[in-house]
C-alpha positions in Angstrom: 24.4 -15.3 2.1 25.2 -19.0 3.6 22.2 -21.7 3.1 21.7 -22.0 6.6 21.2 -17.7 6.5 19.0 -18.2 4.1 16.1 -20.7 5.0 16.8 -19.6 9.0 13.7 -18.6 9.8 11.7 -21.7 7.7 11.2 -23.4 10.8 9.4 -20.8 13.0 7.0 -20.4 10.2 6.5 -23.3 9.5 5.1 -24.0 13.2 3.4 -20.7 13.1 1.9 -21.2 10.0 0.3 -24.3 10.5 -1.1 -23.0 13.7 -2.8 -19.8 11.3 -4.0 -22.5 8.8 -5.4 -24.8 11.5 -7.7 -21.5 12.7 -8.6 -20.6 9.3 -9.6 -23.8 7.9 -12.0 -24.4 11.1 -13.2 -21.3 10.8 -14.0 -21.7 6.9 -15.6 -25.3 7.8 -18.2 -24.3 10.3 -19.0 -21.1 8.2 -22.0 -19.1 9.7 -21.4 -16.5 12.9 -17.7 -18.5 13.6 -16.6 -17.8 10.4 -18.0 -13.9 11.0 -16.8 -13.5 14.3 -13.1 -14.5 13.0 -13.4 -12.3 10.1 -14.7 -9.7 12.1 -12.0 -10.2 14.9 -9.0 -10.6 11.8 -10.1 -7.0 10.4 -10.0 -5.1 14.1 -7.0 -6.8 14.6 -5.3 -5.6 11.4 -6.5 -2.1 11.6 -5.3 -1.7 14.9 -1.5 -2.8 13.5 -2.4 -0.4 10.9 -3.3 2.8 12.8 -0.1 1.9 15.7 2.5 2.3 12.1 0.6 4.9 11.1 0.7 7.1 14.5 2.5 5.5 16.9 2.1 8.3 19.2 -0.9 8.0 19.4 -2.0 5.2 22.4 -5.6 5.1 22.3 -6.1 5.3 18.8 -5.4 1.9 17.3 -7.4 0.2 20.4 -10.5 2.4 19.7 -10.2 2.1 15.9 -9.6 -1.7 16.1 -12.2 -2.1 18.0 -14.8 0.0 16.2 -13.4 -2.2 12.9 -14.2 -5.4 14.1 -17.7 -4.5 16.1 -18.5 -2.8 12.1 -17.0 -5.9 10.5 -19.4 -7.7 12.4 -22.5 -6.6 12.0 -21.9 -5.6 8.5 -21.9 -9.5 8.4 -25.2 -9.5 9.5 -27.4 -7.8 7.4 -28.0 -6.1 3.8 -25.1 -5.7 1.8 -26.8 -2.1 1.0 -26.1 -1.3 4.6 -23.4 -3.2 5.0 -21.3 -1.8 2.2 -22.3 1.4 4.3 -20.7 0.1 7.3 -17.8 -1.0 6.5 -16.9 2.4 5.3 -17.9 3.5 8.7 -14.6 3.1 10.5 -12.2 5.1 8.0 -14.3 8.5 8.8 -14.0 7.7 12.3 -10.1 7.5 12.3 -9.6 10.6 9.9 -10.4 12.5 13.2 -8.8 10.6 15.8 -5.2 10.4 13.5 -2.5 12.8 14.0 -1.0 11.9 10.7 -1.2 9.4 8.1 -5.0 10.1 7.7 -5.3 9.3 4.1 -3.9 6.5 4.1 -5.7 5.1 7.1 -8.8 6.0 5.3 -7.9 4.1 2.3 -6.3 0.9 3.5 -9.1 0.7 6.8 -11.5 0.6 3.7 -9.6 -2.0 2.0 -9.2 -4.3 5.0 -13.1 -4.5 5.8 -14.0 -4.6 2.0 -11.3 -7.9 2.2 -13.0 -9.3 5.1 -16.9 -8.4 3.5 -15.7 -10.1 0.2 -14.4 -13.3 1.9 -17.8 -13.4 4.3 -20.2 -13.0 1.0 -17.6 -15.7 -0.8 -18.2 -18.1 1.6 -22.2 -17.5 2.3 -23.3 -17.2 -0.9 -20.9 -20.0 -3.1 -19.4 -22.0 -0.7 -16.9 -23.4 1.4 -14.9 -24.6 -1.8 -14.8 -21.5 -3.4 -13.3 -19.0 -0.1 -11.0 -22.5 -0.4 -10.1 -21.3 -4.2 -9.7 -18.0 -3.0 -7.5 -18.7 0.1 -5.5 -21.7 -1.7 -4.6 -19.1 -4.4 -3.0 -17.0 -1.8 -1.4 -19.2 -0.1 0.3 -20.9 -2.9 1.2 -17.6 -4.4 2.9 -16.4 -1.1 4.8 -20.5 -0.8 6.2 -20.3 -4.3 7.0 -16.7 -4.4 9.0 -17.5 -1.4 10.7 -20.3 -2.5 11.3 -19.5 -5.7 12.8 -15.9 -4.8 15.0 -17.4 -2.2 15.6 -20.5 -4.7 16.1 -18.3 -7.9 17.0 -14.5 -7.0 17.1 -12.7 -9.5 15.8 -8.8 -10.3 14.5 -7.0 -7.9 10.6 -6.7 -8.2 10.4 -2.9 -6.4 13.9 -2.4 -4.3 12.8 0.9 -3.5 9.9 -0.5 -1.3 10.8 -4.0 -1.1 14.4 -5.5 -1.3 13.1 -9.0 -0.9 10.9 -9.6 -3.4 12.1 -10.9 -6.9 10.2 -11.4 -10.2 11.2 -14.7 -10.4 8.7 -15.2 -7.2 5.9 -13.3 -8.7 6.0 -15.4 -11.4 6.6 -18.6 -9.3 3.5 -17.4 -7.6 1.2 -16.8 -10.6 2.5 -20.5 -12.0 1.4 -21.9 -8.1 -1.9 -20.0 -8.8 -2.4 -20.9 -12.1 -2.4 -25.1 -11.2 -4.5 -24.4 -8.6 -7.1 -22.5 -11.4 -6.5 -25.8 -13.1 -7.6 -28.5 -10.6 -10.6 -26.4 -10.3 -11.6 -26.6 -14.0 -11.4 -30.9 -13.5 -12.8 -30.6 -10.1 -15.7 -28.0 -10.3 -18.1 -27.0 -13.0 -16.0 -23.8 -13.4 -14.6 -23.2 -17.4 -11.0 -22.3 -18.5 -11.8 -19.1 -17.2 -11.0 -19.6 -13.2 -7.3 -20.2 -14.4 -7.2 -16.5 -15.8 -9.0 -15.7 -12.7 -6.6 -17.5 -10.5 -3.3 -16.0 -12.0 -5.6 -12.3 -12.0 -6.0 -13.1 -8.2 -2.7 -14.4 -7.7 -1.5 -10.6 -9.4 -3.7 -8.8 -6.6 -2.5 -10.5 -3.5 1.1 -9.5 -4.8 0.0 -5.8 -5.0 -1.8 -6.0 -1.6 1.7 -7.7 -0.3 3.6 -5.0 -1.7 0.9 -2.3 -0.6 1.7 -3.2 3.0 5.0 -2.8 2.6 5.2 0.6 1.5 3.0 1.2 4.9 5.9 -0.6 6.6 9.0 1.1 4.7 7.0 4.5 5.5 6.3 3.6 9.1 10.3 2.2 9.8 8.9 -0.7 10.6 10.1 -4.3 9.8 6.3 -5.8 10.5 3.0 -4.6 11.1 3.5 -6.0 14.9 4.8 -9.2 16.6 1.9 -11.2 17.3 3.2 -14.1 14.9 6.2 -15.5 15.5 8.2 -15.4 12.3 5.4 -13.9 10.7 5.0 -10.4 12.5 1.3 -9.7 12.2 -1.7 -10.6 10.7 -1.5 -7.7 8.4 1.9 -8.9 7.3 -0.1 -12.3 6.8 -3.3 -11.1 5.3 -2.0 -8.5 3.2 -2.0 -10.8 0.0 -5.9 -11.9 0.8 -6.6 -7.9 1.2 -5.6 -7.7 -2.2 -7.0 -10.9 -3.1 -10.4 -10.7 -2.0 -11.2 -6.8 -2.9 -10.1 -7.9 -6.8 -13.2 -10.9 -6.3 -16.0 -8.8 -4.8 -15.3 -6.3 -7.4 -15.0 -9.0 -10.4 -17.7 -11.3 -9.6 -19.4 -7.9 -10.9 -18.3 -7.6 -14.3 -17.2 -11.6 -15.4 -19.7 -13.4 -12.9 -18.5 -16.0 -10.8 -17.8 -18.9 -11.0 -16.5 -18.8 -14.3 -18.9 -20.9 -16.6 -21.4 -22.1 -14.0 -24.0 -19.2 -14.5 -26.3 -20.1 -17.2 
């Protein structure tokens, strides 16, 4: 593989990419019902990718399902996490009856996506804007090194089975990348030693939500979840590592609290 071969498509995500990150990081700032509505409209968006690799044949199906997502995602926003938590299971009994195959695994992964999306809404209105900042930074910097340090290194194989791409020597690029990012948080925040592990622990989850996504994919025949992103594919392909990411946090923040050394 030539240089040029291998950085080709830097460029187009590069442009891409900053466009995502210039959404997201106004969304984050003004918080509130913005923040909501994009959560809400990132969730439909990504079940809908997920139902039309599941059952292609199926037309209406990913519409309806998207849809119902992000209208669930959105009012689960809105009130008691009690009924919240109830709605945002809502969605993956509706699609077990409207999917020719792949039921299961709809089920799961619809689950997972609005979970994601309910754990980055409660990060954001109940710590902060700088902690969803943690959260996001730590996925981002794990996908950035991972990338570069894959293409830059090679090495083994982290599944080739499922994913020919992906190399140890990125994982760990991307748990070092997540790991600094822990660290400027200890000198910046009142968080301990602690959000490091936390950070690297994170780091590990958006890999397995990365690699999740592509057994959907390798299952599916696809290449990406869809082509709405240029040099991305889709905003599953994107969010996958956050789906990971943010289900490991809402379920953590329950056994270690969180932020590490702030609670009293």
């Amino acid at each position: 593989m030539t240089a040029r071969s291998k950085w080709h498509d830097l460029g187009e995500r590069l442009i891409s990419g900053a466009v995502l990150i210039g959404v997201g990081v106004a969304g984050v700032w003004l918080g509130g019902i913005v923040f909501h509505i994009l959560v809400a409209a990132i969730s439909g968006i990504m079940v809908w990718e997920l139902v039309s690799m599941l059952d292609a044949k199926r037309e209406r199906s990913p519409l309806i399902l998207g849809v119902a997502a992000g209208i669930a995602m959105l009012v689960a926003s809105e009130v008691p996490p009690e009924f919240a938590l109830l709605l945002v299971l809502v969605p993956s009994m509706l699609g077990l009856g409207q999917m020719e195959r792949g039921g299961v695994t709809y089920a799961s992964f619809a689950a997972l996506i609005l979970l994601a999306g309910y754990g980055m809404v409660e990060l954001r209105d109940r710590y902060g804007i700088e902690w969803l900042l943690w959260l996001i930074g730590v996925v981002v910097v794990t996908d950035i090194a991972g990338y570069f340090a894959g293409r830059s290194i090679g090495g083994k194989l982290l599944w080739p089975r499922v994913s020919p791409k992906k190399t140890w020597a990125g994982a760990v690029g991307g748990w070092v990348a997540a790991a600094l990012v822990g660290v400027g948080y200890v000198f910046g925040t009142e968080a301990d030693i602690g959000i490091v592990a936390l950070s690297i622990a994170a780091s590990i989850a958006s890999q397995i939500g990365d690699i999740a996504e592509s057994a959907i994919k390798r299952r599916a025949g696809v290449k990406d979840s869809s082509d709405l992103i240029p040099g991305h594919g889709g905003l599953f392909d994107r969010f996958d590592g956050m789906l990971g990411a943010s289900v490991f946090i809402l379920i953590s923040a329950q056994v270690v609290g969180f932020p590490p050394g702030t609670l009293p």
